[in-house]
C-alpha positions in Angstrom: -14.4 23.4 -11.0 -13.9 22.9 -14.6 -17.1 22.7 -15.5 -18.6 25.2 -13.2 -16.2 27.8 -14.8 -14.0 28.1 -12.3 -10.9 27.0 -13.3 -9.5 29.2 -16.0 -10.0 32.3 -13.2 -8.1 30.1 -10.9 -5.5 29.4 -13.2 -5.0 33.1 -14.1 -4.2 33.6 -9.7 -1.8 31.0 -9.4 -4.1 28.3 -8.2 -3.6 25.3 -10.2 -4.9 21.7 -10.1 -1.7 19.8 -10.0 -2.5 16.9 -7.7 -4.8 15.8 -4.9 -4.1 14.3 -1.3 -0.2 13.7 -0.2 0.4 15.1 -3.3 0.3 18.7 -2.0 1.9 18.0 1.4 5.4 18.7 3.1 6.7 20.0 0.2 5.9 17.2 -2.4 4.5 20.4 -4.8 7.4 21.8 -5.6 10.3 23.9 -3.9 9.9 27.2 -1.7 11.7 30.2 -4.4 15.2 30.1 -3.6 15.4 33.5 -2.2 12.5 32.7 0.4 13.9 29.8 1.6 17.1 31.5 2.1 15.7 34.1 4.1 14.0 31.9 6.3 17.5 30.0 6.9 19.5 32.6 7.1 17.4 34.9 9.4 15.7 31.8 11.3 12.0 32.5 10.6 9.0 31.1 11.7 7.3 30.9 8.2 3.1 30.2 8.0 1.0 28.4 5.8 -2.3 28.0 5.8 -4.1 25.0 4.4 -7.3 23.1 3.7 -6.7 19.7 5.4 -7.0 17.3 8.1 -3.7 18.5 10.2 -1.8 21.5 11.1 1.5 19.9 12.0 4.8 21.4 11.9 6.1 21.9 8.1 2.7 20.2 6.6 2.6 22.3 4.0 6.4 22.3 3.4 9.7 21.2 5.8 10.3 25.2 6.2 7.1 26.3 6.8 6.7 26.0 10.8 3.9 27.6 11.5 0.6 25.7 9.8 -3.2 27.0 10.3 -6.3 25.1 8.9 -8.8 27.0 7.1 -11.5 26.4 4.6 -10.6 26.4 0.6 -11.7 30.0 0.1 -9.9 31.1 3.2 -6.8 29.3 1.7 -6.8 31.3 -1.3 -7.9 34.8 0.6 -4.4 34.6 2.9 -2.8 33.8 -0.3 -3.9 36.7 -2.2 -3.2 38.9 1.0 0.7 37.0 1.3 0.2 37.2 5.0 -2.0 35.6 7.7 -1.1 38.8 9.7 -3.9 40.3 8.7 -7.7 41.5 9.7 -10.0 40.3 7.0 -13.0 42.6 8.1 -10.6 46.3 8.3 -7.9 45.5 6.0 -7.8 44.7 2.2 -6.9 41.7 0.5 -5.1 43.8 -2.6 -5.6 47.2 -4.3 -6.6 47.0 -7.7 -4.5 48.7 -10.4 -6.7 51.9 -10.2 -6.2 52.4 -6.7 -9.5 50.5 -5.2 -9.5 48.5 -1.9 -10.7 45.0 -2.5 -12.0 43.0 0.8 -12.6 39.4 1.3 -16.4 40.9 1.8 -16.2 41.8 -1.8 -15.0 38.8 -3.5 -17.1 36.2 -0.7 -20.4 34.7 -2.1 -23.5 34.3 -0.2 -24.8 30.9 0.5 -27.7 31.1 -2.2 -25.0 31.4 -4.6 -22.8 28.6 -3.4 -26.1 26.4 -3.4 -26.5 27.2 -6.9 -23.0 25.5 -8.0 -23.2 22.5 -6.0 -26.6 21.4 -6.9 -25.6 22.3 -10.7 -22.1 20.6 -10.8 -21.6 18.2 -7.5 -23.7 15.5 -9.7 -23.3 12.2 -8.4 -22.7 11.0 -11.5 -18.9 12.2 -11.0 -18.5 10.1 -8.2 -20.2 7.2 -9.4 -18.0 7.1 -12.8 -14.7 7.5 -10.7 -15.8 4.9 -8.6 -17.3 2.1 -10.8 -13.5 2.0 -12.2 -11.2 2.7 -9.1 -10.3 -0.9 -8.4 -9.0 -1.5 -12.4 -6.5 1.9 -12.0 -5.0 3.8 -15.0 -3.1 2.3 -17.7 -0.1 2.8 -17.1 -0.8 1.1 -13.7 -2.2 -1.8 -15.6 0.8 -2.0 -17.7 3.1 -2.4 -14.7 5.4 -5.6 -14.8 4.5 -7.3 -11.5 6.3 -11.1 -9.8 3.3 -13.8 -9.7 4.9 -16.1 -7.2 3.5 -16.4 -4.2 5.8 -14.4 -1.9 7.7 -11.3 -3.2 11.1 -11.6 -4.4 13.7 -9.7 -2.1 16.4 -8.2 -3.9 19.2 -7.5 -1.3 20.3 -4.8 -3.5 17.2 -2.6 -3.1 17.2 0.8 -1.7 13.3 0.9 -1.6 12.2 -2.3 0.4 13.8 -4.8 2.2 12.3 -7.5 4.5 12.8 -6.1 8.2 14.3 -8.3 10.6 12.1 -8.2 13.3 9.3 -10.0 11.0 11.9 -13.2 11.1 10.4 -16.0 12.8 11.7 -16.0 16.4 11.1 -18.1 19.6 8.8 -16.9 21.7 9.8 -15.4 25.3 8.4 -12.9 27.9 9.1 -9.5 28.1 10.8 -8.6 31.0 11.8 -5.3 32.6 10.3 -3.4 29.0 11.1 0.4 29.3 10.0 3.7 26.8 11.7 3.7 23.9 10.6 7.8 23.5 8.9 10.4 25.7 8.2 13.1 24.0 7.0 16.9 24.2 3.4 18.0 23.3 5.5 19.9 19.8 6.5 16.6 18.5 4.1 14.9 16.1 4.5 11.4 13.6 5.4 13.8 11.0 9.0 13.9 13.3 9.5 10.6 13.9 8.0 9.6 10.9 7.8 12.2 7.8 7.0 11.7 4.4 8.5 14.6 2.6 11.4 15.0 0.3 14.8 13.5 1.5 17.7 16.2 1.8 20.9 15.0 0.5 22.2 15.9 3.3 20.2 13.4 5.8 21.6 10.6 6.9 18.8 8.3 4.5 20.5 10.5 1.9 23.6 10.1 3.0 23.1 6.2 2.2 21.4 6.6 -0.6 24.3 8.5 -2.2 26.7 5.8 -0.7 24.6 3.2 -2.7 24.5 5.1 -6.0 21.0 6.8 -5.8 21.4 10.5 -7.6 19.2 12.9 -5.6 17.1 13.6 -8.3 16.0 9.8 -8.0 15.3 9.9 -4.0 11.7 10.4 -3.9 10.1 10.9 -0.5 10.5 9.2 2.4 6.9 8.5 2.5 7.3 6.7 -0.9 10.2 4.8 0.2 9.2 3.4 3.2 5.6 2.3 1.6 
């Protein structure tokens, strides 16, 4: 994007490069505005997003966002320009420019000759290549990370991050007998329930005991980052 052109347009519309993969999910780029996210509480909205991923769960995008649709980059940014996805991209506008004129997705798409041009002129797989000849040696401040050398990681009972679970303990074996579901579920419940990854609420019972152990919320992280 940068060296295509792109990105100082894209700046100038709100669509910055601030991070890449988990980075930009349930709510791990930064807070809904205050007034929005009070409206949705208060007047129990289904809010949308629409995103260029691999899923469409439930609050992918962000924990108040219920509604999720996939769509392709452009697409993202076109709903976001409209600030709806109730909308008819071929009889209604995207925005009205300051003079008064209708502007239409149709207007702003390019045709495929045009796209062609870009990629073959900036996809280079040089890029790739110099990302991936030092992937495995990571930044430096990942290099300059203090890390134990003994041969088994050090526990510290006193950790709110990672502990060693006790069902990894050795145990005798035994058969399993009379086993049963632990959870049956409906067709609206994804791993992103039973297992999220997005900011933890003070309010939660993992904030809760995080509080109760003397983490500030500012210092929670995500339960994604937590849990490993």
């Amino acid at each position: 994007l940068k060296d295509a052109g792109l990105t100082p347009f894209l700046d100038q519309l709100g669509f910055h490069t601030v991070g890449y993969g988990c980075m930009t999910c349930v709510g791990n780029s930064g807070e809904i505005d205050p007034e929005v996210s009070r409206a949705i509480t208060d007047n129990n909205l289904i809010a949308a997003a629409v995103l260029s991923g691999n899923r469409n769960f439930e609050a992918r995008i962000h924990p108040q966002t219920a509604a999720t649709y996939l769509a392709s980059p452009p697409l993202v940014m076109a709903y976001a320009l409209a600030g709806t996805v109730n909308i008819d991209f071929e009889q209604q506008p995207l925005q009205t420019t300051p003079d008064g004129q209708k502007v239409f997705l149709r207007d702003l798409w390019p045709d495929d000759a045009e796209v062609a041009k870009y990629v073959t002129q900036y996809v280079q797989p040089a890029l790739f290549n110099q990302v991936y000849a030092t992937m495995a040696e990571g930044t430096a401040l990942w290099q300059s990370l203090e890390a134990p050398s003994a041969e088994r990681f050090p526990w510290k009972s006193d950790s709110t991050y990672i502990n060693p679970p006790p069902f990894f303990a050795p145990q005798a074996a035994a058969s399993i007998k009379d086993a049963y579901c632990l959870l049956l579920l409906g067709d609206s419940v994804t791993t992103d329930h039973i297992s999220p990854v997005s900011r933890i609420p003070p309010t939660s019972d993992a904030g809760k005991y995080l509080v109760a152990s003397g983490v500030a919320p500012r210092d929670f992280n995500t339960y994604g980052a937590r849990r490993g």
